[in-house]
C-alpha positions in Angstrom: 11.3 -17.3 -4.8 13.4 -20.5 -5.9 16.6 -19.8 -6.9 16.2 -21.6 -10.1 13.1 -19.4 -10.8 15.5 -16.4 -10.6 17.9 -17.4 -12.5 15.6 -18.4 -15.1 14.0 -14.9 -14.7 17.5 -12.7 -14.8 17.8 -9.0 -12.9 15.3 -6.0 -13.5 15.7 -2.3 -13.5 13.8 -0.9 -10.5 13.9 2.4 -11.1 16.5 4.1 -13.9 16.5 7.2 -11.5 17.9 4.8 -8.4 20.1 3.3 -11.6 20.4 0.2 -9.1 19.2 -3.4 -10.4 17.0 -5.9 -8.6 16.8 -9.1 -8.8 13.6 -11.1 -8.9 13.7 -12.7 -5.1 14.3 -8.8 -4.0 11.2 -7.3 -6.0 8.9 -9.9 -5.0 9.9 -9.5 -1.1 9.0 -5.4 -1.9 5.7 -6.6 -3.5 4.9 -8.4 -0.2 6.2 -6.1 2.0 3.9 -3.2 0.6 1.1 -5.9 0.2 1.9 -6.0 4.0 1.3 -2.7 5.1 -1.0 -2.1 2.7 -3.4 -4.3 4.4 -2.8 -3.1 8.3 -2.0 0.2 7.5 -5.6 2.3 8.6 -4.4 4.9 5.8 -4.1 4.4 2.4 -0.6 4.3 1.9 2.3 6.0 -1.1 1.3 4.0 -4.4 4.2 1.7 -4.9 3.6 1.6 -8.7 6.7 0.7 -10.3 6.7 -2.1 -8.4 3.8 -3.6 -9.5 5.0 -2.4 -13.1 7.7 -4.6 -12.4 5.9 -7.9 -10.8 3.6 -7.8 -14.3 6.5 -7.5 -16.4 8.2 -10.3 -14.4 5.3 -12.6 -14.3 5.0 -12.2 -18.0 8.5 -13.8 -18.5 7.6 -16.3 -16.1 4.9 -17.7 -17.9 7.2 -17.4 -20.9 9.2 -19.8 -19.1 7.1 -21.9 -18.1 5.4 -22.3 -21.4 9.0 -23.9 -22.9 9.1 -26.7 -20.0 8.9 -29.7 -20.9 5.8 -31.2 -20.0 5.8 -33.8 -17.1 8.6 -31.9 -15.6 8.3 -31.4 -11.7 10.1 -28.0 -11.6 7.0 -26.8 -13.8 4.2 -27.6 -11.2 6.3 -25.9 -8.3 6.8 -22.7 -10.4 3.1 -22.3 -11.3 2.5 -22.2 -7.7 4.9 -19.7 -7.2 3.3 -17.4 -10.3 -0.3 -18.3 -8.9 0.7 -17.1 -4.8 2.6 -13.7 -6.6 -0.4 -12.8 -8.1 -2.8 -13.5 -5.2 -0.4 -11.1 -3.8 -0.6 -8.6 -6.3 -4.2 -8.9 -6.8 -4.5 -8.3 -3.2 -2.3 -5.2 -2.6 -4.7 -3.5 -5.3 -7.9 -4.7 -3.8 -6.8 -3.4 -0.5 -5.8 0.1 -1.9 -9.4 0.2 -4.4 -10.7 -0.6 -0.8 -9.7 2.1 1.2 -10.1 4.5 -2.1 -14.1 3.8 -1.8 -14.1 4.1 1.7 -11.8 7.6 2.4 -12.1 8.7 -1.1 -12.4 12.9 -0.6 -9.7 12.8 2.1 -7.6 10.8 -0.3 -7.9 12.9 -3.2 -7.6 16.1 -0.6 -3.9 14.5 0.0 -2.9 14.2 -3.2 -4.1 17.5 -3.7 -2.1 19.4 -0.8 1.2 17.0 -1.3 3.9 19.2 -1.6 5.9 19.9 -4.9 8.3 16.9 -5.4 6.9 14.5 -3.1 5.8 11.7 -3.7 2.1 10.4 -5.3 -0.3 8.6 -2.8 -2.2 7.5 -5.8 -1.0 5.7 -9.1 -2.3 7.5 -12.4 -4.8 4.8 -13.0 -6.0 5.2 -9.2 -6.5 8.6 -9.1 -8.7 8.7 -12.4 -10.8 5.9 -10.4 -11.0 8.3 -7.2 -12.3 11.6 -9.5 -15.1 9.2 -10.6 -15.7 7.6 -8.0 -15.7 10.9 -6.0 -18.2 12.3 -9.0 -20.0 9.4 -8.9 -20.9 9.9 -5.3 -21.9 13.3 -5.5 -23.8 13.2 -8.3 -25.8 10.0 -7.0 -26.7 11.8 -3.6 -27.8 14.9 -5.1 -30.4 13.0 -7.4 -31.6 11.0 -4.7 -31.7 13.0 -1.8 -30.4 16.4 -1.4 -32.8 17.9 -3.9 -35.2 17.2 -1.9 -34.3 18.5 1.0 -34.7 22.2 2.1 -32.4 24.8 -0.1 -30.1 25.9 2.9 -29.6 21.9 3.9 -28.7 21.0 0.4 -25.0 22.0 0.2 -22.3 18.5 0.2 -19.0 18.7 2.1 -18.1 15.4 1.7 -15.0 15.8 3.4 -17.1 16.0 6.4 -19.6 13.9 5.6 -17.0 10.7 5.0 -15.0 9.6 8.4 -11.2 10.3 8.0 -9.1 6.9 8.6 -8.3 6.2 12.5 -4.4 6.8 12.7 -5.1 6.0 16.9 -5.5 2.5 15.7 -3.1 -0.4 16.9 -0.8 -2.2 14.8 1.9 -4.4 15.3 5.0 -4.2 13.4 8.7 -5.6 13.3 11.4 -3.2 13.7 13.9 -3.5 10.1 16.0 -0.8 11.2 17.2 0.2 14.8 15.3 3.3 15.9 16.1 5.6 19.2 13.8 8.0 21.2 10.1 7.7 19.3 8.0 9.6 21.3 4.8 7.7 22.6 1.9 9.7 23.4 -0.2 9.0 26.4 -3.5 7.5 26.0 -5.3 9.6 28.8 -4.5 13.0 30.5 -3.0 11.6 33.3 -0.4 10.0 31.7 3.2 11.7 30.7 5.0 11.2 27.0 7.9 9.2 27.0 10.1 7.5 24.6 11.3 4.3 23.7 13.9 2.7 21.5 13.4 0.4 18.9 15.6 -2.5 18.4 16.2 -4.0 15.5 14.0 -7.2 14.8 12.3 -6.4 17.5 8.3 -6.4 17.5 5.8 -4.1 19.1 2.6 -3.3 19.4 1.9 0.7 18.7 -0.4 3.3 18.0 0.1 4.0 14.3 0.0 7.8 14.6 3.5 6.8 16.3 5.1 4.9 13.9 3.7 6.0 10.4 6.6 8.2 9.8 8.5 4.8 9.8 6.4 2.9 7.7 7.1 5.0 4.9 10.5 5.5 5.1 10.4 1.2 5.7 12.1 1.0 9.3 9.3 -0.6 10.2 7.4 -3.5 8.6 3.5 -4.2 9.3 2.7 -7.4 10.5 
């Protein structure tokens, strides 16, 4: 973001628990680094929902801003782009998380279900209303169409079963953020031995997300 955006825009509150403040540049780079992983992440990934609380609250004043320019003024043009590429951004990290919601939706709602007491929520409150329904939705739909007329004992849904979980063996690559020593690799085939490696910072790899995911959440790692 352009500095004069930001200081047009002031600091934010990211989160009165963390009572630390952020300024605009910062929540937008968290907003695209969640955006990030969002998208190569093969799991649906911890909502990041007072972010995007944030970004709206910020984009608000933006346009509040930019409705006081003067008209004519070149500063104007270049900060409408910059609104118009933060909410392709924003528009996009929710697609990709409605996206896997519709396509893992029991395992999903199975997570949020088992997360322990005090961690955190994989799905914002918004998102998990949509994942009931759509999870309802579903089952209601199938057993109208087909399971009633199949044979009693073949009529019984376990959709858990029925929907694939997300591949955690896939590949991704990512950029190391913070340095990280002796992440164990697991071998591909039988005849190959674990061993570890260590990440250097900046570095980039590509790894077997079941590796790495721990470090994704914690951000040590960035998707790329």
């Amino acid at each position: 973001m352009s500095d004069s955006l930001a200081n047009d825009s002031g600091d934010l509150d990211q989160d009165d628990s963390q009572e630390e403040l952020m300024t605009p540049a910062e929540l937008i780079s968290s907003l695209e680094e969640a955006w990030l992983n969002e998208k190569f992440s093969p799991e649906l990934l911890e909502s990041k929902s007072e972010v995007v609380e944030c970004v709206l609250e910020q984009l608000t004043h933006m346009e509040s801003n930019l409705q006081r320019v003067k008209k004519g003024d070149a500063k104007a043009s270049i900060h409408r782009m910059e609104v118009d590429r933060i909410r392709f951004v924003l528009s996009s990290y929710l697609r990709s998380r409605l996206q896997k919601i519709e396509k893992f939706f029991p395992h999903v709602l199975e997570r949020e279900k088992s997360r322990g007491e005090g961690a955190p929520s994989l799905l914002s409150p918004e998102e998990f209303a949509f994942a009931k329904e759509y999870h309802a939705n579903t089952e209601t739909y199938l057993k109208a169409v087909a399971l009633k007329r199949m044979p009693p004992n073949l009529q019984a849904l376990d959709l858990l079963k029925a929907v694939p979980e997300p591949c955690l063996d896939s590949f991704v690559f990512l950029r190391v953020k913070e340095k990280q020593e002796n992440i164990l690799i697991e071998p591909e085939t039988d005849d190959q031995r674990e061993y570890v490696v260590d990440l250097e910072e900046g570095s980039q790899h590509l790894m077997r997300y079941r590796t790495i995911a721990p470090l994704v959440s914690s951000g040590a790692v960035q998707l790329i």
